[in-house]
Residue frames relative to the residue before (quaternion, step in Angstrom):
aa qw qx qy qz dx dy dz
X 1.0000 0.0000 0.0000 0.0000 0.00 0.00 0.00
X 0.2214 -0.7237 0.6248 0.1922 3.91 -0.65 1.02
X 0.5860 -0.5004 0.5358 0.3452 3.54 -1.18 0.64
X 0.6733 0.6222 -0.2339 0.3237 3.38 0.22 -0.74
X 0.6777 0.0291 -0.1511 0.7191 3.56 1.38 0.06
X 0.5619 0.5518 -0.5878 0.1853 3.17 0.13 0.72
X 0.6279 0.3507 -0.4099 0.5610 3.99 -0.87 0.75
X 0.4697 0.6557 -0.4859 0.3366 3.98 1.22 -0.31
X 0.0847 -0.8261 0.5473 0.1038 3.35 -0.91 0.71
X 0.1653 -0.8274 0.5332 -0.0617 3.59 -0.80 1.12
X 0.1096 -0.8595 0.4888 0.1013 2.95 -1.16 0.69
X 0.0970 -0.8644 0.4901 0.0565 3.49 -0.57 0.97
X 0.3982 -0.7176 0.5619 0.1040 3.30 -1.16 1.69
X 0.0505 0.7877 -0.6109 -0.0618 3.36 -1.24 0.50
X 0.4422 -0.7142 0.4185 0.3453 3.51 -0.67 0.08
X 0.5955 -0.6669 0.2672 0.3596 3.66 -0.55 0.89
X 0.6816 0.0977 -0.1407 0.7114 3.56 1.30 -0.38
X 0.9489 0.1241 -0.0726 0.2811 3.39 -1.85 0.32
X 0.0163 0.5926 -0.7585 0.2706 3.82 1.32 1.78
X 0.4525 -0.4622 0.6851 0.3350 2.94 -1.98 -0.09
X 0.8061 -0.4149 0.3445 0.2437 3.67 -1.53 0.62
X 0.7639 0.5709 -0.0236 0.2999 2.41 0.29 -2.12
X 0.8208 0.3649 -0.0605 0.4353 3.13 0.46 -2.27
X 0.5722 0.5011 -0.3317 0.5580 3.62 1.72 0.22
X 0.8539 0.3306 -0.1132 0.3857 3.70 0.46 -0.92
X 0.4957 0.5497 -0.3024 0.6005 3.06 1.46 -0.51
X 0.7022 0.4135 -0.2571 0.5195 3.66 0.10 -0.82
X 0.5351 0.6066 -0.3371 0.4819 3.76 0.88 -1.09
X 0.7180 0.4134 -0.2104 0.5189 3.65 -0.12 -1.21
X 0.6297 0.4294 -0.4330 0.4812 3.60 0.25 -1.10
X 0.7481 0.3573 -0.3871 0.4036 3.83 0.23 -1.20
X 0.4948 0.6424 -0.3399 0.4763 3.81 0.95 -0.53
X 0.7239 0.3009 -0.1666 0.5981 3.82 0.28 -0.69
X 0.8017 0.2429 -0.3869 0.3854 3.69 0.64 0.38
X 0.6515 -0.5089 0.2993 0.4765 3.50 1.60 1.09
X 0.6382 0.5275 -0.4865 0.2788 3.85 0.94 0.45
X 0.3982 -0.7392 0.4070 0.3597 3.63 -0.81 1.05
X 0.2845 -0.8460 0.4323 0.1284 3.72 -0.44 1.03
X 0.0343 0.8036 -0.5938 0.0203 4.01 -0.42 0.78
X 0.2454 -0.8397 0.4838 -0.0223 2.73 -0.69 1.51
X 0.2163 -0.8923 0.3958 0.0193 3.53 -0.36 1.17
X 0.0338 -0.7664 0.6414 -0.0109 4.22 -0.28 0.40
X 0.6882 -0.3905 0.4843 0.3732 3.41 -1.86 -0.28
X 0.8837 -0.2277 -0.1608 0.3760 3.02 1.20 -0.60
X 0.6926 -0.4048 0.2147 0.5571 3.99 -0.26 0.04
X 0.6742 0.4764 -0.3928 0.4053 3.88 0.61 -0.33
X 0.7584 -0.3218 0.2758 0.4951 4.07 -1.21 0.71
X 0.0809 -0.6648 0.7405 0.0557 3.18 -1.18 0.70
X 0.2509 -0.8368 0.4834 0.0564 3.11 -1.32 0.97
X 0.3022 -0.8118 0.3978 0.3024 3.28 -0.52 0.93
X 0.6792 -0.4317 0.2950 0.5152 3.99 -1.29 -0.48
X 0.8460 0.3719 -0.2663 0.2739 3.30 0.77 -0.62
X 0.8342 -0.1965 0.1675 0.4872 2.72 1.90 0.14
X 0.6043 0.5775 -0.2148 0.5051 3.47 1.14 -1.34
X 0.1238 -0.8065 0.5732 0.0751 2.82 -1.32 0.46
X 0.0881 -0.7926 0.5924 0.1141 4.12 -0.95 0.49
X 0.2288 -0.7776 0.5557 0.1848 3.42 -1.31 -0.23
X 0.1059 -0.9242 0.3146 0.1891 3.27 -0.13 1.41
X 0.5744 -0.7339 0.1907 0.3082 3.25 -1.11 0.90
X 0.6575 0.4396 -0.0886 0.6055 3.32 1.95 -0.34
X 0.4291 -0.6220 0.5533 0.3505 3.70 -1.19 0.00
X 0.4372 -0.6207 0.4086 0.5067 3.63 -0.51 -0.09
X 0.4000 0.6871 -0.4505 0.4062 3.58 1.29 -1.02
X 0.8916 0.2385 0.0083 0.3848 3.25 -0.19 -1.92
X 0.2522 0.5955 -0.6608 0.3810 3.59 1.13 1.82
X 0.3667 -0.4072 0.8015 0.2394 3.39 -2.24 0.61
X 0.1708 -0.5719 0.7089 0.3757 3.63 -1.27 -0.52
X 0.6741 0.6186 -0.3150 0.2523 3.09 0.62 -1.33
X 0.8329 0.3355 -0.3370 0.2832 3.35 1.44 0.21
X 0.4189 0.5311 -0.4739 0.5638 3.14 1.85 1.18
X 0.5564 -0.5577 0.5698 0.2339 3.22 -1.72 0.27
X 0.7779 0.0438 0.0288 0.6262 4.14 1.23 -0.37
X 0.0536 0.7960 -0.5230 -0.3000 2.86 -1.24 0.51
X 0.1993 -0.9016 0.3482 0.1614 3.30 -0.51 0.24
X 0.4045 -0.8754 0.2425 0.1065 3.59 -0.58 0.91
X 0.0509 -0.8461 0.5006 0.1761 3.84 0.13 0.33
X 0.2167 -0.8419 0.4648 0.1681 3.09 -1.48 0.89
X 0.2064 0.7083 -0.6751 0.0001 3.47 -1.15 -0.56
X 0.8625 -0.2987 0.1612 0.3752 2.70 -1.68 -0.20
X 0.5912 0.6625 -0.2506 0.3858 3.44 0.90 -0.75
X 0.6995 0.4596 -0.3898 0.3841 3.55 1.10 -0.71
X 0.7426 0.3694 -0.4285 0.3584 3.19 0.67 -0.13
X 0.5350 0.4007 -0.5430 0.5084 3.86 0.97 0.94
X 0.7750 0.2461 -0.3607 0.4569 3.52 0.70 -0.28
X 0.8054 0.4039 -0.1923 0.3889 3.77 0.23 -0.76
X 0.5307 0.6252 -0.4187 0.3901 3.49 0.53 -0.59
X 0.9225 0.0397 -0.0238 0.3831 3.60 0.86 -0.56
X 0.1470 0.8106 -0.4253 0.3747 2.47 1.86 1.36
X 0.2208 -0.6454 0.6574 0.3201 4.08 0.08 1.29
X 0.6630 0.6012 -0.3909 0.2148 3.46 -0.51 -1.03
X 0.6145 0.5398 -0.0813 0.5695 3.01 0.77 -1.37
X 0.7302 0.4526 -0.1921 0.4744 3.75 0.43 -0.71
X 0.6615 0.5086 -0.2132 0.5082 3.27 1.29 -0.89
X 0.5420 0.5082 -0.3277 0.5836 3.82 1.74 -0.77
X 0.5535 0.5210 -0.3765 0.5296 3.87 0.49 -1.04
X 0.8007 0.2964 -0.2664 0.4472 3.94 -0.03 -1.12
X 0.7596 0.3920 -0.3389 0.3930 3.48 0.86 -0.26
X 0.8182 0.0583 -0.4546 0.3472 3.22 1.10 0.32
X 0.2273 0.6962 -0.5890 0.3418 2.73 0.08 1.49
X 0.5795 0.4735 -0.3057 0.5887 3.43 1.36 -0.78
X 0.6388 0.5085 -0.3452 0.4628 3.93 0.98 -0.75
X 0.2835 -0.7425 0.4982 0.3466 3.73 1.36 -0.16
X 0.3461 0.4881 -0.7256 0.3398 3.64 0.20 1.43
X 0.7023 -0.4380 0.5198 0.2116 2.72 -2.61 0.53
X 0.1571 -0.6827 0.7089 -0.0816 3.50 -0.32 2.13
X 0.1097 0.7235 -0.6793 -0.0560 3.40 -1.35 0.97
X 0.1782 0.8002 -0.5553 -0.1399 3.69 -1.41 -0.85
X 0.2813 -0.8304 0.4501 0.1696 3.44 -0.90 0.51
X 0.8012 0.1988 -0.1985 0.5284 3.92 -1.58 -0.21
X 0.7800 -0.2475 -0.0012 0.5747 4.10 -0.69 -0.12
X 0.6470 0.4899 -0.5392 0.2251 3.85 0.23 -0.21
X 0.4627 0.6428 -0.5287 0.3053 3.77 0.53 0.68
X 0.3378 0.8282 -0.2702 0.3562 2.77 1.99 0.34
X 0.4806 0.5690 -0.2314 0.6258 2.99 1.96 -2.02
X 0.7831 0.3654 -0.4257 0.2683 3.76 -0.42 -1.04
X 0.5712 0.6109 -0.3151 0.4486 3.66 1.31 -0.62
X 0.7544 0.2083 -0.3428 0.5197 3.63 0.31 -0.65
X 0.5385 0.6411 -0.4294 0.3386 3.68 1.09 0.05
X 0.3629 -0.7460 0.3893 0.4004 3.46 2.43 0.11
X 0.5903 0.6252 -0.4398 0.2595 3.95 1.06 0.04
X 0.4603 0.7131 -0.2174 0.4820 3.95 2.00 0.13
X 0.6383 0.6250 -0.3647 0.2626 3.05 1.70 -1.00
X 0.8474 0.1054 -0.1624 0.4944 3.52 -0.94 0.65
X 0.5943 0.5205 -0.3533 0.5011 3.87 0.93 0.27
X 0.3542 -0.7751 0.4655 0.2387 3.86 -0.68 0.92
X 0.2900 -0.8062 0.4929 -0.1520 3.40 -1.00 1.47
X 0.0046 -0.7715 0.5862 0.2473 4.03 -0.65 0.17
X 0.0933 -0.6959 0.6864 0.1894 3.72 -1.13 -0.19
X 0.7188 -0.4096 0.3982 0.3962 3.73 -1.32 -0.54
X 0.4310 -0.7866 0.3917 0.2052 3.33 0.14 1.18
X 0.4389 0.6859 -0.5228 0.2521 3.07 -0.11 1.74
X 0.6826 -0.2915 0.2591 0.6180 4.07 -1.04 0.50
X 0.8981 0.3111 -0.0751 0.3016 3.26 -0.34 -1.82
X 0.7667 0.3370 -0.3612 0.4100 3.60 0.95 0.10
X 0.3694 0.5691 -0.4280 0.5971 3.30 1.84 0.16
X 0.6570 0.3954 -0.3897 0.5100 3.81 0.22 -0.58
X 0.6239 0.5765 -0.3395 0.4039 3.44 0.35 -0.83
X 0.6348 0.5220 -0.3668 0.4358 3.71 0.64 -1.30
X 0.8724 0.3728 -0.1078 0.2973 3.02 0.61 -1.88
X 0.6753 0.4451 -0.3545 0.4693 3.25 1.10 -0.32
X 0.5480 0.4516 -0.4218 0.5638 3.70 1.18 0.82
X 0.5880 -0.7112 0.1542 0.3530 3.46 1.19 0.46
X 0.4399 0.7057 -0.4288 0.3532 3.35 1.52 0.44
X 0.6952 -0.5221 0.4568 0.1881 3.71 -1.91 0.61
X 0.2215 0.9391 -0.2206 -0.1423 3.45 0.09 0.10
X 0.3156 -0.9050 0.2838 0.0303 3.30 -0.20 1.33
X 0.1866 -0.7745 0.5498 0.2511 3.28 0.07 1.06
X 0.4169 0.5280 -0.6693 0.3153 3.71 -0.60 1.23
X 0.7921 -0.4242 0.3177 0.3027 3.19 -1.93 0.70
X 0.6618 -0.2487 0.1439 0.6924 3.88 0.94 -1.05
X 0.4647 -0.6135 0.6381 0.0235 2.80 -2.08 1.39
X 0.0547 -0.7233 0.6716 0.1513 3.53 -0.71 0.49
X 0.1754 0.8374 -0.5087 -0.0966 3.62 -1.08 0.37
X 0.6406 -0.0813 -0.0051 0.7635 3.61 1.01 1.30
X 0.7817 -0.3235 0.2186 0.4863 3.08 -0.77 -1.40
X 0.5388 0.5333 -0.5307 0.3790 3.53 0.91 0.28
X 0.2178 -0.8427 0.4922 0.0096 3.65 -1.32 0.76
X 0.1648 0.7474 -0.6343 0.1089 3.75 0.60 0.74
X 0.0247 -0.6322 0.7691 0.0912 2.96 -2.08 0.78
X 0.6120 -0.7229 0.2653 0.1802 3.01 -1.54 0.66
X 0.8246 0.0323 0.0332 0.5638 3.82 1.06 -0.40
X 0.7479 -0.3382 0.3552 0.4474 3.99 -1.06 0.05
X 0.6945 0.4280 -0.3560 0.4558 3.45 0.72 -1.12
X 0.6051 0.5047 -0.3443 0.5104 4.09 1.12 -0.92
X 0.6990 0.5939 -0.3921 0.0702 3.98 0.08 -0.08
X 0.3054 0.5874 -0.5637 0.4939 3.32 1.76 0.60
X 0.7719 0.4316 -0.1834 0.4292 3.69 0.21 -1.43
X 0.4828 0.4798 -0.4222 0.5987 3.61 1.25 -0.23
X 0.7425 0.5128 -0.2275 0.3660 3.78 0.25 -0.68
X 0.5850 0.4317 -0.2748 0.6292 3.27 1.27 -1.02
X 0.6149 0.6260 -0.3398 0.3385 3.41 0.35 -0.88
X 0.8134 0.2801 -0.2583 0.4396 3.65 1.08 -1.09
X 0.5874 0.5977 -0.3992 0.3721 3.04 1.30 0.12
X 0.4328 0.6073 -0.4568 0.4850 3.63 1.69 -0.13
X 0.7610 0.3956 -0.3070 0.4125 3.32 0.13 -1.11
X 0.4394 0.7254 -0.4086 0.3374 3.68 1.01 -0.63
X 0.8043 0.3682 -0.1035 0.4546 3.37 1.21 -1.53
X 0.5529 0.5060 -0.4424 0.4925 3.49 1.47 -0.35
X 0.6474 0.5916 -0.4178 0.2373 3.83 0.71 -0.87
């Protein structure tokens, strides 16, 4: 456990059906093994399921987040964000507030999507899952886009796919300690 994130408090969105595994649990544990207190958040309080199977239970609604009382938030993707998150106002409104609160806003595989129409991407360089429609999506909300595994850009953090969520994880915990 590094001093440095411990007592840090994160929050981590998933979508209620089809997050990807990985880009939730994998990151999860990393923040867990470095003393951050993780809350996990969904549409709603009952098991969310993931694509490959896994399952979590979140501890919060997204509706009924504060940001103001985590230190990051951080997004997982699969398939699912873009039936559950992608147009989650709420959710968008947390992303833009903290960002304006200068906390460590991250998300991976298509949900850098959320941080783009949240208008927090705009001029700052960003990856998502390399596809037509979420590449269009980055850029035509005004973001940079980098086909690389994870993008750091201050405090925003997007990585690009399952295979990027160790380094998508480490990644938000760097910035966790510059913020």
């Amino acid at each position: 456990m590094t001093a440095e994130n411990k007592n840090e408090k994160i929050l981590l969105v998933v979508a209620q059906e089809q997050f990807r595994d990985e880009e939730c649990f994998v990151p999860k544990q990393l923040f867990e093994a470095a003393g951050a207190k993780v809350t996990v958040a969904a549409e709603f309080k009952e098991t969310a399921k993931g694509a490959l199977g896994g399952t979590i239970k979140p501890d919060i609604r997204i509706s009924d987040t504060r940001i103001e009382d985590y230190d990051a938030i951080v997004i997982s993707g699969g398939p699912g964000s873009r039936k559950y998150l992608w147009d989650n106002q709420y959710l968008r409104e947390l992303v833009k507030e903290a960002d304006s609160l200068k906390k460590v806003v991250s998300a991976i595989c298509i949900s850098p999507v959320i941080l783009a129409r949240a208008g927090v991407l705009k001029g700052k360089e960003s990856t998502v899952f390399s596809s037509p429609d979420t590449v269009h999506e980055l850029k035509e909300h005004g973001a940079v886009y980098l086909d690389r595994d994870v993008v750091v850009s201050g405090r925003i953090v997007t990585g690009r796919d399952p295979r990027s969520a160790e380094a998508f994880g480490k990644a938000v915990l760097k910035a966790l300690k510059k913020a």
